[in-house]
C-alpha positions in Angstrom: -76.3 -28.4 -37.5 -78.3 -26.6 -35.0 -79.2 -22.9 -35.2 -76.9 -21.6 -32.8 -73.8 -23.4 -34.4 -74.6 -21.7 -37.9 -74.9 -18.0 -36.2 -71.5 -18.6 -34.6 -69.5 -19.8 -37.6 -71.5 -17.2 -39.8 -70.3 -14.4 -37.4 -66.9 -15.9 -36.4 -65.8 -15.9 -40.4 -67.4 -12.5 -41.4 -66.5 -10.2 -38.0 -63.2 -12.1 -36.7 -64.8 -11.0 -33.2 -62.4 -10.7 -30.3 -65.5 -11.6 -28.1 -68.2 -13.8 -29.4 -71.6 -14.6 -27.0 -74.5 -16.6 -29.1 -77.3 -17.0 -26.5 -80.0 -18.7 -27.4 -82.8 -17.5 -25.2 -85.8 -19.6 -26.5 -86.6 -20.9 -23.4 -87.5 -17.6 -22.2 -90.5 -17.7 -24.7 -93.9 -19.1 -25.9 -92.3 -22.0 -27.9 -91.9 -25.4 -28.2 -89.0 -27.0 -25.9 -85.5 -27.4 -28.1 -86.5 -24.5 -30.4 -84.4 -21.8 -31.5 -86.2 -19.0 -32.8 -84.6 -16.1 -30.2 -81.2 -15.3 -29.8 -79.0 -13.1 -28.2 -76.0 -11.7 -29.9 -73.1 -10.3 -28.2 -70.1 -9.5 -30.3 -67.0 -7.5 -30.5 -64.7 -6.5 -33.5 -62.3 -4.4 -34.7 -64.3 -4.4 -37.8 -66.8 -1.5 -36.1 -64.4 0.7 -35.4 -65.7 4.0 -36.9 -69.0 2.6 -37.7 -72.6 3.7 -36.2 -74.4 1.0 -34.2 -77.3 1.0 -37.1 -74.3 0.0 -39.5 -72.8 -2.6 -37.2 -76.4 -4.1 -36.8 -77.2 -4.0 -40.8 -73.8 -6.2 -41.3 -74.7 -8.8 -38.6 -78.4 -8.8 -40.1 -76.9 -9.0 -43.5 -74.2 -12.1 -42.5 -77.2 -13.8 -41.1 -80.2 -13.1 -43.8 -81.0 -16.4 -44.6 -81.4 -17.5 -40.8 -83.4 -14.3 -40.3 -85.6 -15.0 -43.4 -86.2 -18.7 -42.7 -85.6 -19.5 -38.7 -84.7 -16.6 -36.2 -87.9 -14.9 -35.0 -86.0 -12.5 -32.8 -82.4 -11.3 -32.9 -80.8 -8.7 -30.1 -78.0 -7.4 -31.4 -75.2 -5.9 -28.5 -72.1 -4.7 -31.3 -69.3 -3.2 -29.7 -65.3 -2.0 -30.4 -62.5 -3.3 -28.4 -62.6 -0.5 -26.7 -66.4 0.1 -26.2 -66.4 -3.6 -24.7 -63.1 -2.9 -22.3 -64.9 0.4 -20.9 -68.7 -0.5 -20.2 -69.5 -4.4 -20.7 -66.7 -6.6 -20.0 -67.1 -7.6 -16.6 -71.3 -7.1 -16.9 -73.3 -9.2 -20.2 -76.1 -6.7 -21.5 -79.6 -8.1 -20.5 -82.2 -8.9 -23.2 -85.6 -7.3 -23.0 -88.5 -9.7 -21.0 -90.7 -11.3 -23.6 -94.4 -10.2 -23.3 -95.4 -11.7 -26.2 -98.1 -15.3 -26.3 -98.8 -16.5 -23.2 -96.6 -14.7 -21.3 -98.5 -11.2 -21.4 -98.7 -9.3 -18.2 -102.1 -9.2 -17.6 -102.8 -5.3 -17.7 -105.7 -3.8 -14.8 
């Protein structure tokens, strides 16, 4: 079972999301073709409601420990309410930051 599939059943049974986006952005980094080391998460649930965004990111991290530990190399974490998602992000998906890392690096004059 691929990476990917594991975040999104690992996250669909623990959050119950309303809105679930697992993007795997590899492709946008200094690795091998077919990897997935870096993924985007975009998720919303009821179970946030009330909670801090450095609690909502602790429970995803938490749900997903052993992929961190022993596969991701770089999670980005966009945790919304129903209502948080409904007011700012529905119609536009949040943009991950642009790798600079390996062989990408901007060369710097």
């Amino acid at each position: 079972m691929s990476i990917e599939v594991v975040i999104e059943e690992k996250l669909l049974s623990a959050f119950c999301p309303v809105h679930l986006d697992v993007i795997n952005e590899s492709h946008q980094h200094n690795v091998a073709p077919g990897s997935e080391s870096h993924f985007k998460v975009i998720i919303v649930s009821k179970s946030f409601e009330g909670e801090r965004l450095i609690k909502r990111h602790r429970a995803v991290n938490a749900t997903l420990a052993e992929e961190l530990s022993e596969h991701i190399h770089a999670l980005a974490l966009h945790t919304y309410t129903e209502k948080e998602w409904l007011e700012y992000y529905a119609d536009n998906t949040p943009l991950s930051p642009k790798c600079l890392g390996g062989g990408k690096k901007e060369q710097r004059i």
